[in-house]
Each structure stands twice: as C-alpha cells, then as structure tokens.
N, C-alpha and C positions, 0 to 999 in steps of 0.2 A: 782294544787297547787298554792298557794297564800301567796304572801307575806305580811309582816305586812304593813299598810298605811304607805302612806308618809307623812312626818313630814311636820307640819304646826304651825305657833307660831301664839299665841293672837293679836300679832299685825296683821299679814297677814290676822286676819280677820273681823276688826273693818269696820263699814262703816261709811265713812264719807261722812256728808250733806254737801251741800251749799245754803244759804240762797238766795235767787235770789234777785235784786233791790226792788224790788216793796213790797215785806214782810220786807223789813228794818224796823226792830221798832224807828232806831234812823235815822229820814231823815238828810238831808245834814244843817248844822247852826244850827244841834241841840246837848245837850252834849252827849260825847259818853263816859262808861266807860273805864275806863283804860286799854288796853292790854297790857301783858308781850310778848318778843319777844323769844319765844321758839326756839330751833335748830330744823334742821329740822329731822322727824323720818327718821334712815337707812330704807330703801330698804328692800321689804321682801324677805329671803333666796327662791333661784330658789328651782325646786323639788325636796325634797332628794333621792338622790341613793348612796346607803352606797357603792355598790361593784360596781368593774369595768366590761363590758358588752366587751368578747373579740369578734373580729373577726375569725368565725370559716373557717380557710384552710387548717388545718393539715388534719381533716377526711375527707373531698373531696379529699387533696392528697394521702391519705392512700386507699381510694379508686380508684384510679386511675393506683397505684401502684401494687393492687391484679389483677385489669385487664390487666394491660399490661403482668406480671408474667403468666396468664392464656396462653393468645395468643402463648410466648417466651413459655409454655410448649406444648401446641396444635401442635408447629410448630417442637421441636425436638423428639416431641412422632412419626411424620410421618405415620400413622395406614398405608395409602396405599402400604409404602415400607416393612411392617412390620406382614401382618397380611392380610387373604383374605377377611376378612370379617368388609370392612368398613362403614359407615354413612354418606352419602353425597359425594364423593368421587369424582364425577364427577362438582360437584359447589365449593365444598372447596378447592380439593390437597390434597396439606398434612397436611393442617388443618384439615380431614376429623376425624369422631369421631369414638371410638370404639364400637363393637357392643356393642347394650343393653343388651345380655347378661355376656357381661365380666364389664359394665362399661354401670349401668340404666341410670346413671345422665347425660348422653351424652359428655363424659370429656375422658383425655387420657389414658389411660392403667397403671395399679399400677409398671409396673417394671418402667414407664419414669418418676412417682413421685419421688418412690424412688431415681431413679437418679441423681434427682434434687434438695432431700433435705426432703423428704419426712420424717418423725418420724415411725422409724424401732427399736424395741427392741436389735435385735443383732447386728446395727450396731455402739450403745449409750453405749451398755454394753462393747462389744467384742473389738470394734475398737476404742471405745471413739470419735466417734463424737457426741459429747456434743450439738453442736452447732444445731442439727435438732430440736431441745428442743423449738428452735426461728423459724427458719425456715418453718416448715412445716404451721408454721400461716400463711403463705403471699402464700401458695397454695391451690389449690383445685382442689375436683377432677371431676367437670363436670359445665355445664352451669346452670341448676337448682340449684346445690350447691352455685354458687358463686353470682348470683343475690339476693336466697335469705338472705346471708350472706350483700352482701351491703347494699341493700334496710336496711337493720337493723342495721346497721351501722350508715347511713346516718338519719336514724330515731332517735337513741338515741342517736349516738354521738355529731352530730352539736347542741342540747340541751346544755350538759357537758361541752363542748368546748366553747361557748360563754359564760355560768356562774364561769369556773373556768381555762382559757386558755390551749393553747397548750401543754406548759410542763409540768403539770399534769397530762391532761387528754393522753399524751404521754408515762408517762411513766406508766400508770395506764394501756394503751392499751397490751402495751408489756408485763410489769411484768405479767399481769393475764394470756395473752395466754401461758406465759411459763408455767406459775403455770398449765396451762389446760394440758399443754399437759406433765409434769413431773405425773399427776393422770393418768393420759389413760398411758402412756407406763408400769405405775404398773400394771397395770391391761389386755389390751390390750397386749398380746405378740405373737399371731398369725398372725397379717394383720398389713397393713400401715396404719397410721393416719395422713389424712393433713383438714385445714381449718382451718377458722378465730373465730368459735365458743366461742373454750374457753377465748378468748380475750372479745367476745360482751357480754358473760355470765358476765364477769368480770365488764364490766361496769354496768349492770343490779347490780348485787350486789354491786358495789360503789352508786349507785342509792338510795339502800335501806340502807345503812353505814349512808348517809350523811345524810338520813331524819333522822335518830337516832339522830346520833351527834350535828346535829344543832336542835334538836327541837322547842326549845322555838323560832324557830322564823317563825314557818308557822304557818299560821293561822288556817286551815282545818287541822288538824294532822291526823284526824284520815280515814278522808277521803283518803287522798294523800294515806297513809298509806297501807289501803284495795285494790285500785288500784293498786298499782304497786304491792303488793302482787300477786294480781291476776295475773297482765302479766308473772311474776316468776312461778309461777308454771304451766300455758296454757305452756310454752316456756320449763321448764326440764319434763313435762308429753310428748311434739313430744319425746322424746329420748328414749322412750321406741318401738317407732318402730325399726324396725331391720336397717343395716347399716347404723345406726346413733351412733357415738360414747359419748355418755352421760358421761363416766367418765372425758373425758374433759369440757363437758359443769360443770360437780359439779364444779372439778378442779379449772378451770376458775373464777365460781362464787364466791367459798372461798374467791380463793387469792383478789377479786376484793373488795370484802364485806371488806375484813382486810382493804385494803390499802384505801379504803373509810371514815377511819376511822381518817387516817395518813395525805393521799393528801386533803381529801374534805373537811376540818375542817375550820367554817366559825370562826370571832372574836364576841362574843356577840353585843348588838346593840349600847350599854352605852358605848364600849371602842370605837367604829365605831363617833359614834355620835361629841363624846368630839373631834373628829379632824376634823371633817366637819360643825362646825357651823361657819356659817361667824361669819367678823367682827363687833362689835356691839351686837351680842347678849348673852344673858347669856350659859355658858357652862355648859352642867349638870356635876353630881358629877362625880371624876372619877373613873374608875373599873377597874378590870382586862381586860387581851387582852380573856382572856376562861376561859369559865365555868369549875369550880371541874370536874364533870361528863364528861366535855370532855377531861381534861386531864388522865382521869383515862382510858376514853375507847382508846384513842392513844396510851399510853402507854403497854395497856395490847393486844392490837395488832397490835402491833409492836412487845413485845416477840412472839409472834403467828404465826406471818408471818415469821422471822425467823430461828424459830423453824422445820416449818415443811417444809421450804424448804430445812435446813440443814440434817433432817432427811429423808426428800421424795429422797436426790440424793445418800446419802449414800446406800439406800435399794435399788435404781435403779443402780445403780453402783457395789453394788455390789451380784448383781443379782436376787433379791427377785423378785420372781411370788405374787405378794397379791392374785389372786386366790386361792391358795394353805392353805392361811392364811381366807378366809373368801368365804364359798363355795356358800353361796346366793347372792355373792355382780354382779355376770354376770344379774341378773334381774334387778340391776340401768341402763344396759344401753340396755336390751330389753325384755320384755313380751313375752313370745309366746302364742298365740292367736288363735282362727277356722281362722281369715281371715288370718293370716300370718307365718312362721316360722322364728325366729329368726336368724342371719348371720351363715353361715355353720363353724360348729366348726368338726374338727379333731383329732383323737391321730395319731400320725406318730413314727414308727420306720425308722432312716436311716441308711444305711451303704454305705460309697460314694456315689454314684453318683445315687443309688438305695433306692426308700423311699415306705416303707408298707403303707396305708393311710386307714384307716376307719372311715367312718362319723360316726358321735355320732347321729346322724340324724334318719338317717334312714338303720343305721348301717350293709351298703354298704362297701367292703373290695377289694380293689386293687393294685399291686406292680407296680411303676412309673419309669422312668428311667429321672434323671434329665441331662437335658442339659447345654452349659455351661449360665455364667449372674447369678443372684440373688437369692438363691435357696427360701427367704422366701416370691418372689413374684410368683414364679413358686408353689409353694406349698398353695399358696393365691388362684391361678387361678384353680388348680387341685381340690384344696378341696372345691370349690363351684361348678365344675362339676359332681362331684363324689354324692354329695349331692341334685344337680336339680333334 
C-alpha cells in the first residue's frame, strides 16, 4: 500500500546557475545593468507527512501480557498433582502439560481455563458473569495456540499501532475481542472458549474499514484491496478445521470492520494540507475536516455496532441457543471432511449428579456419574472420549 507523494512546491524545484568569473559578459570597469535587490526566497518546506508516526508499545505489551497469563495458568492447572497422565513432567513440574489427548495444543486442562476466566455459556447466563466476555481474550489454551495468536498480533498490530496510536488501536483490540467472543457463546454452548482470535480478526477487519473510508488517498487501491482481501479469507477458511472456534473469529471481524469505520477515519489531504504549509507559502483552498462518504459510513456504523451489541447480549442473557435458530450455521466454524471429524458434539440427559450422553458422532450411548467442580467441563472431557 502506497501513499500519495510528498508535496513539493515550484519553488523547491527551480534550479539555480551561477555564472562563474571568467563567463562574466560585463568584466570589471565596464557598465553593468541595473539590478533590483530582491528579498531573499523562504526556504523549501521539509517532506510532507500529513499524519503523526506513533511509537508502537501497547502490542508488545499486550503481548507480553498473554504470555505471562499463559505460565500464571500452566502453573495453577498443576497436571502432575492433578491427573496421571502428564507432558514433560520430569523437566517442567507443575508446568507439565496435559495429555495430547484431553488437550492437542499442549496447554492446561479446560476445567483450569475455566477457572480462570475462561468464556462458559452457563456461567454468563446463569451466574452473570459478564465479565468472561473480556477475559477469556487474554487466555489460551496451549503453546501452538498462543504463539500462533502472537506472532499475528505482532504482525499486524505494530503496523496499526504506529499509523494510528495506542488508544485506538486499544480500544479497537478490546472492543472486537468481546464482540468475538459475545458470537461464539451464541453459538458455542457445549465447551469453553478462550483466545485472542476474535480480537486479531477484529483488527484484520479495521484493516479493510479503513482502506474503504479513506480511499481517495492510496494510491494502489485496488491492489492493497485484492491483498488483504486475500489474507481475510486464507485466515476465516483455517476455521473450518475442527476445535477452532470460527464464530469468534466472524464475531471479531464484524465488530473490528464497524469500528474501522469510527476509530480509523483519516481527514482528507486539503484539510490536512491548509495546516501544515509553512510560513511564506501559499495555502490551498480550504475544505472540510471529511469526506460526505465518510461521514455517511461512520455514522451508519456506528448505528450497527450498537445495535448488535445491544441485541447480541439481550439474546445471550437471556438464553437464546442460535443454533436452535439456524440449523447450518455449526458448518461456519467446522467442515467435516475424509481427513477429519469435526469437535465431538453430544445430546445429554441429566439428573443430578448422573448424565446419559450420546455422541451424535458415532452415536455411542453411556450413563456418567459426575463428580464434584464444573459439570460443563466434565461433560466437555466425557464427550470427546465417548466420541474417540
């Protein structure tokens, strides 16, 4: 992507001779016409840069932040006090991992997410904690997960971050991951959901916001355009593998695209211009601070964003299943395939402490006796054994 050139004025680019002694048409004792004593010309303006170029250290610290949360959960999950089948066990402690089969991505066990903060349907609905809505973006559930969530972080956020500062791209990081994760618990009501996903989706879609809203000022439009098109769908087609939660990744995306709309909104170049010409030179005409077409798309997403946050927590609050509501939308967040089966889904009868469970799978039927702790991570762990 390319910005427009840098301004350069008529003056900046005259060149001026010098006649050297010896070509003098009027030697010395002879007449010389008259010269006027001109002032001298200002100084050509330095290069223009209409916007300011921040220092990017929020997304390094935000990075910094998912790792340390990683460790501080590595370290209260404990696999070896907890479980006989650990990962490393003898070189880690109790940072040891959980087996690859309760837990591929080599991360801690879904009841110590949850404990931590994890995004659980019955405990946002039932108990109101609202607050996992946030939460669950600043964990993850294994080493695979969480590098490839930074590495893409640190790829396209330190971009964002020096073109349109911290508290922007701050609160564009937040607001989108909640937006990610208010989609997945409509949808997702069997398992826990954590990661930074719906948050980097969010930026990707401010990404593609701002090429809109600011058009007129890249040069390549249509170029930029087709590319980062492209990383957008390479990036929501991974979600079609299995325990990958894609309805955060839409989630995410939406909310990021709206407010892409709101935070990344650049001022055309003629309002930019009129305040940055130095002294001495002519100021062009003046104009608005935004284009018609940008006021139009801020505004109309801004009702949008919202809107459907206002209506995303009423229906999660008060209890809507969107499956129930739209029977093909489980294929946005996994394919099933020859090479693979999509996450093990269940229907479950409970009665206390006793839960009937049959995979839909491979429609396997067994009665569980739960113990005590978090019965939807116990029934998380049951029903992807029931289903191998």
């Amino acid at each position: 992507m390319g910005r427009i050139s840098p301004y350069s004025s008529p003056e900046s680019e005259l060149e001026i001779k010098i006649q050297s002694r010896q070509s003098d048409p009027h030697p010395v004792g002879a007449h010389r016409p008259h010269r006027h004593n001109y002032p001298p010309r200002p100084p050509p303006p330095p290069p223009y840069q209409p916007f300011k170029k921040w220092f990017p250290w929020l997304v390094p610290n935000i990075v910094v932040v998912n790792i340390i949360l990683f460790v501080i959960s590595m370290y209260i999950n404990n696999c070896p006090d907890h479980s006989a089948k650990c990962i490393g066990t003898s070189t880690l402690g109790r940072f040891a991992f959980q087996s690859t089969k309760e837990n591929p991505l080599l991360g801690p066990s879904a009841a110590t997410l949850q404990k931590i903060g994890a995004l659980e349907v019955t405990e946002v609905v039932e108990h109101h904690e609202i607050w996992r809505l946030a939460s669950c973006m600043w964990l993850h559930a294994g080493v695979f997960h969480i590098i490839a969530n930074m590495l893409s972080l640190l790829f396209v956020g330190i971009r964002l971050e020096q073109e349109f500062g911290f508290v922007r791209i701050g609160l564009l990081y937040v607001i989108a991951g909640i937006g990610g994760s208010l989609s997945s618990s409509l949808f997702v009501r069997t398992t826990i959901s954590v990661g930074a996903s719906g948050a980097l989706f969010g930026l990707l879609g401010a990404m593609l916001s701002e090429l809109l809203v600011n058009w007129t000022i890249y040069e390549n439009k249509l170029q930029a355009l087709l590319t980062l098109l492209l990383i957008i769908i390479i990036n929501l087609s991974v979600g079609i593998l299995p325990h990958v939660d894609n309805f955060a990744h839409f989630g995410g995306f939406v909310t990021g695209f709206l407010l892409g709309f709101v935070l990344l909104i650049r001022p055309q170049y003629g309002w930019v211009s009129k305040r940055k010409v130095p002294a001495g030179y002519m100021a062009p005409s003046s104009k608005s601070k935004y284009k018609t077409y940008q006021y139009i798309m801020l505004t109309v997403a801004l009702i949008l964003l919202i809107s459907g946050f206002t209506v995303g927590l009423v229906l999660l609050l008060g209890g809507v299943d969107g499956n129930e509501h739209c029977s093909w939308c489980h294929y946005m967040s996994c394919v099933p395939t020859p090479f693979w089966n999509c996450e093990a889904r269940c229907s479950t009868s409970q009665e206390g402490n006793q839960v009937n469970m049959t995979c839909m799978h491979n429609h396997k039927s067994k009665l569980y006796i739960l113990g005590n702790g978090n019965s939807t991570a116990q029934i998380q762990k049951l029903c992807i054994d029931l289903c191998s």
